[in-house]
N, C-alpha and C positions, 0 to 999 in steps of 0.2 A: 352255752356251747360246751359241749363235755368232751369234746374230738381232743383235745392238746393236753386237758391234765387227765385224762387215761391215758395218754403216749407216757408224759411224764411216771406216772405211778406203774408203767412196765419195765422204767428202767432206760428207755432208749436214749432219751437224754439225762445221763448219770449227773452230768458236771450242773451247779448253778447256775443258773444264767446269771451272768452280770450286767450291775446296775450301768443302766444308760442314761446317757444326759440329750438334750435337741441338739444333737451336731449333724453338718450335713452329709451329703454323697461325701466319700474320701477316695483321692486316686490310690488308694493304696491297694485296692482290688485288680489295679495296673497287672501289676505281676502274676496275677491269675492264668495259668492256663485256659482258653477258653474251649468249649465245648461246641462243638460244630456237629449239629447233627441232619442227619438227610434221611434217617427213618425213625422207624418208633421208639420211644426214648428207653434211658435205661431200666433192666429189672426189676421188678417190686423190691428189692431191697433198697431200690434211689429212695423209697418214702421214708427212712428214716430220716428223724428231727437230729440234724447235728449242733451241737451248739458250737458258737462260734467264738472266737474273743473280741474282746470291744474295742472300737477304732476309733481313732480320734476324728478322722474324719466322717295288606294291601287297605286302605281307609275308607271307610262309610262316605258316601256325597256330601262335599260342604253345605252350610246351611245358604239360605238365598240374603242377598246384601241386606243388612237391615242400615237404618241411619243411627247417626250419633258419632261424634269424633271427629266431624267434618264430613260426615255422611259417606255412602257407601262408597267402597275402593275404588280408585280410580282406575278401570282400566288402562293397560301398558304394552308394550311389545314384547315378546320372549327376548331375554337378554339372556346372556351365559351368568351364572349363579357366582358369587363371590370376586368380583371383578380387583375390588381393592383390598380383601381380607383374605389373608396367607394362613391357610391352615393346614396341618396334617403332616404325611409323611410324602412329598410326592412321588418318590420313588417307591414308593412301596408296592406297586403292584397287584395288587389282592383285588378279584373278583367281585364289584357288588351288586348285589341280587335288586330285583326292581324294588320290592317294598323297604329297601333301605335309601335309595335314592332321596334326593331333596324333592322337596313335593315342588309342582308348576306354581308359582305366585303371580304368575301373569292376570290374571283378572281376581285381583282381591276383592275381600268381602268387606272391609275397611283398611284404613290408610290414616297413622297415624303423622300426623303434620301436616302444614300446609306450605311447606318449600322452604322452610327456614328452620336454624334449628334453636330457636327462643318457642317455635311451635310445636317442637317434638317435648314433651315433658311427662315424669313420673305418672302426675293424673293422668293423661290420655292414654299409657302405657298399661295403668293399672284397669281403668274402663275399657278398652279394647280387651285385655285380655279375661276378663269377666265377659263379655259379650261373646267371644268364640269369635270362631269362623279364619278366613284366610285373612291374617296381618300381616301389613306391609310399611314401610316408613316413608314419610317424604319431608326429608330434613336441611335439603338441600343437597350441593355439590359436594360437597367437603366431609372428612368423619365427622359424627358428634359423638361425644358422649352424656349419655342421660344416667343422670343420680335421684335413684329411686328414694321417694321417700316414705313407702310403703312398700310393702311385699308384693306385687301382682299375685292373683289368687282367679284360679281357674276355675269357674262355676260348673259344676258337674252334668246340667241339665243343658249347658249352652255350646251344644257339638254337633256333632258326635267329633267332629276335628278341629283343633286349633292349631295353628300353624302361626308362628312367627318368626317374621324371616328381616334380617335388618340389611339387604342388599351388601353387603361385604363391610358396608359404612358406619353401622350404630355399635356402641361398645352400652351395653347395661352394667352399671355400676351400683353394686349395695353401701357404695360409702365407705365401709369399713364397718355399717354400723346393724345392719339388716340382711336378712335372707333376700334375693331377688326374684326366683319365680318358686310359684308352689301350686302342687294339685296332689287333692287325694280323696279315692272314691270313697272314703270312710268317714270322711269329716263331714258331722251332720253340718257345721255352720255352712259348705260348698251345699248342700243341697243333695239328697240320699237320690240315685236313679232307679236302682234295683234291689231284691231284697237279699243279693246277696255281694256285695258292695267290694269284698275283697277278690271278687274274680268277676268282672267284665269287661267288654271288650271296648268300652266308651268312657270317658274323652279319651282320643287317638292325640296327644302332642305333639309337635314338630317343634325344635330349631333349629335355626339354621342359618349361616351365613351372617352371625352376632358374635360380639366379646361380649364374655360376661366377667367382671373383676371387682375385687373386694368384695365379694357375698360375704357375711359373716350372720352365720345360723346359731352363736355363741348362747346357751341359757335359753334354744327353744327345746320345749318336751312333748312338744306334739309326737308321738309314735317314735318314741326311744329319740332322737330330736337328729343332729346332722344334716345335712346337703345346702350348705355355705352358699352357693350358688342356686341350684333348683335341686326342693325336695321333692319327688313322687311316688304316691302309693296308688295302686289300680289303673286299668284302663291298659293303654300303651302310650310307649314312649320312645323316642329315637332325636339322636342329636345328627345333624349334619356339618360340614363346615365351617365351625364355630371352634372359638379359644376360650380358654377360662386359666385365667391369672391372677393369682395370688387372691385368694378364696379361702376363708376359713371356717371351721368350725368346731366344736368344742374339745381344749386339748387332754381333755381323759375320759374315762368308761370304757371299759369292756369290749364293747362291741357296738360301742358308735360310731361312725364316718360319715367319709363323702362330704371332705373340703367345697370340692365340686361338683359332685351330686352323688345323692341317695337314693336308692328304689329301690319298692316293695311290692310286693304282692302284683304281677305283672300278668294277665289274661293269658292263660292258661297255660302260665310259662314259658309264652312266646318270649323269643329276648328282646332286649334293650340293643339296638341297634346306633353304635359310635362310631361314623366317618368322616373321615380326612380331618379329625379335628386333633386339637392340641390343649394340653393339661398339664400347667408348670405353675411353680411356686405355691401349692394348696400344703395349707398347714391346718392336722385333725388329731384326735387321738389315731384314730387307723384308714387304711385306704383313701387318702389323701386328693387322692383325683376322682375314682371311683368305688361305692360302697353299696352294699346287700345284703338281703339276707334272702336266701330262697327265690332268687333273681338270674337266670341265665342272661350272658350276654356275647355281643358279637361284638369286636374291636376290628377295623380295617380300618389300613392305611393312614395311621394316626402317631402321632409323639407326646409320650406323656413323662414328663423330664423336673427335675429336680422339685420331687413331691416330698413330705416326711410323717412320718405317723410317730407323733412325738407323746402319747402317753407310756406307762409304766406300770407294771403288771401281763400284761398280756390277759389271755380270758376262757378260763375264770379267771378272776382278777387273787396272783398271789397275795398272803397276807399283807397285809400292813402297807399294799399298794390300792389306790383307785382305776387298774388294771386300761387296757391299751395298751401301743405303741407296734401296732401290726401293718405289714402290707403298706410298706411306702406309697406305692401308686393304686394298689387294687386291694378290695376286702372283701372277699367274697366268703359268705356262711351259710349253713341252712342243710337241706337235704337235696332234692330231685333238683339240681341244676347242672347247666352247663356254660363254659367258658371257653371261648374260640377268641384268638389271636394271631390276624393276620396283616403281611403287609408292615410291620409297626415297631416303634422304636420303644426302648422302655429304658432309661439311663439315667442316672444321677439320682437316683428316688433312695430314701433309707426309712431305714423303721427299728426304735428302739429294742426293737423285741424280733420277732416272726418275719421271714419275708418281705427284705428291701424294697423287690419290685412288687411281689403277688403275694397275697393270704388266701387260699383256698383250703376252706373243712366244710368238706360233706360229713355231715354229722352222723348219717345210714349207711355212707360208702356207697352212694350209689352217682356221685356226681363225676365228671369227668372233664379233662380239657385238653384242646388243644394247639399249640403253636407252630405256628405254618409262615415259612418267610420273614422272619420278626430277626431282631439284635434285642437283647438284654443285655446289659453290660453295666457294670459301675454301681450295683443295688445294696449296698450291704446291710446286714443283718445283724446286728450289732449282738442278739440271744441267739436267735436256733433259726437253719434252714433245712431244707430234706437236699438229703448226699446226693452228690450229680447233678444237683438245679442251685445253681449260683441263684442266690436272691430271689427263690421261692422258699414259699413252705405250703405242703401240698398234701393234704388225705383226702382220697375220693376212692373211686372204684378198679381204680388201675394207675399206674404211673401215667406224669404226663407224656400226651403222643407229640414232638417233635420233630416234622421237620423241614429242611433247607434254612436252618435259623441258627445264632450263634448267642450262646449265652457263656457269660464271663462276669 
């Protein structure tokens, strides 16, 4: 990514940046004037990188019920989605369009458990989500949580939709020790569908109404490695619902992320569609909750709060560093995307380097974004932000469009 050291080698950030250490959000951004805006935001000259001083603080038809895992889903009544899991921002507001919605899980295609939760376990978790189709849990009354002892790994051929939905009740846990969910249309081991594997529009993924906590993707290199929680390349993807806490993944490189997740190469750069959910405590080199490269995405009605992108270098990776430390919550890179934020909170996130709350470089200048309805607040940047956006750093095609939202 060449976007940050041509900025550098023009001069716009004169000063060094100074060395950072993992420390977290600091109220010392208190003091901040904040910025309230209600139309489009300020003039191309807001894109300059300032440096800062360092602070101590719609889906293809499911498949038909096949057996295995206690055989096909049990049919259930339409119930309201997320009954006992508190996710998102609920004040937020923000409009969402029907192919973002939670998919219907009323008549699933399996059902993982059989009412108890000694029968909700890793293995069933992992063989349902290799079979496809609409997953649902039956773990009992009560939350569980299930400790993966494998990576669930989505089979390419077995869709075209996966949907897992842990009724408000299942939290997925990688231990501390493993990645927890993964798909990608390029991995010959999932199974190749088409021959042209980084642009299709199958497997469609859902989740929804799940915790997912302690993923830890540490020392995987499958496709630059990251997404602590779920990594995805190809097809589509959308999260509903759902929380992810304290999520890790590797704390240096360049331009790796996504404590909480990773995605790549997305059908024909439809976005990545994130509602009503919540992303706290992910610790990565960068974009700590969410991470891409050439990935557009849509954020509503969501809170993603005290993330940190704790490598050193930024990227290209200055000398004598192993480069990161960008985009506390978000890390968005590449060329032809976009980034919409609505509805949503974005607070307490830091990042060594770039962009407390955001990292956005379109590497062509032709990406663009926008925030609508949102609070940024508390992000700081311990290297360089662009003037007039607290806790971004931003090159695309125009400055960011903002507005009814307050960033401080």
């Amino acid at each position: 990514m060449k976007s940050v050291l041509a900025l550098l080698v023009l001069g716009v950030t004169a000063a060094t940046l100074p060395a950072c250490g993992d420390s977290g959000a600091s109220d010392a951004l208190d003091d901040r004037q904040p910025v309230s805006v209600s139309a489009t935001g300020a003039d191309a000259a807001a894109t300059t990188a300032t440096p800062v001083p360092a602070r101590s603080a719609s889906p293809s038809a499911s498949p038909s019920s096949r057996s295995g895992l206690g055989g096909p889903g049990k049919p259930k009544p339409s119930r309201p989605t997320g009954t006992t899991l508190k996710a998102g921002n609920p004040g937020g507001g923000a409009s969402v369009p029907a192919e973002a919605r939670a998919v219907d899980t009323s008549r699933p295609t399996r059902t993982i458990g059989s009412g108890t939760p000694a029968s909700c376990t890793s293995e069933a978790v992992v063989k349902a989500v290799a079979a496809g189709g609409i997953i649902t849990f039956d773990c009992g009354p009560d939350p569980v949580t299930i400790t993966m002892k494998a990576t669930a790994k989505v089979r390419n051929a077995n869709g075209p939709r996966i949907v897992l939905d842990g009724g408000g009740k299942v939290t997925l846990s990688g231990g501390g020790a493993r990645r927890i969910l993964y798909m990608n249309t390029c991995d010959s081991a999932q199974g190749f569908t088409t021959p042209h594997c980084q642009n299709q529009d199958h497997p469609q993924l859902t989740v929804q109404n799940l915790t997912f906590t302690r993923g830890n993707s540490t020392g995987e290199g499958t496709e630059g490695g990251g997404g602590g929680a779920i990594f995805v390349r190809g097809g589509r993807f959308k999260v509903v619902n759902s929380r992810f806490v304290d999520n890790r993944c590797d704390r240096t490189g360049p331009d790796l992320g996504g404590a909480a997740l990773r995605v790549l190469s997305q059908y024909d750069n439809k976005p990545v569609y994130v509602v009503n959910s919540t992303f706290t405590g992910g610790v990565c080199s960068n974009g700590s909750a969410l991470s891409s490269i050439g990935v557009s995405w849509v954020v509503l009605n969501s809170v993603l709060s005290g993330n940190k992108a704790v490598g050193n270098g930024a990227n290209p990776a200055k000398a004598g560093t192993p480069g990161g430390g960008s985009g506390g919550a978000i890390y968005c890179d590449g060329n032809e995307f976009t980034v919409r934020i609505a509805g949503t909170i974005i607070e307490n996130n830091h990042a060594n380097e770039g962009g407390g709350a955001i990292f956005f470089v379109s590497n062509n200048r032709t990406g663009t974004m926008r925030i609508e309805s949102s609070t940024l607040r508390r992000n700081p940047s311990d290297g360089f932000e662009t003037q007039g956006f607290p806790g971004i750093f931003f090159l695309g095609a125009r400055p960011p469009t903002v507005t009814g939202s307050t960033l401080r």
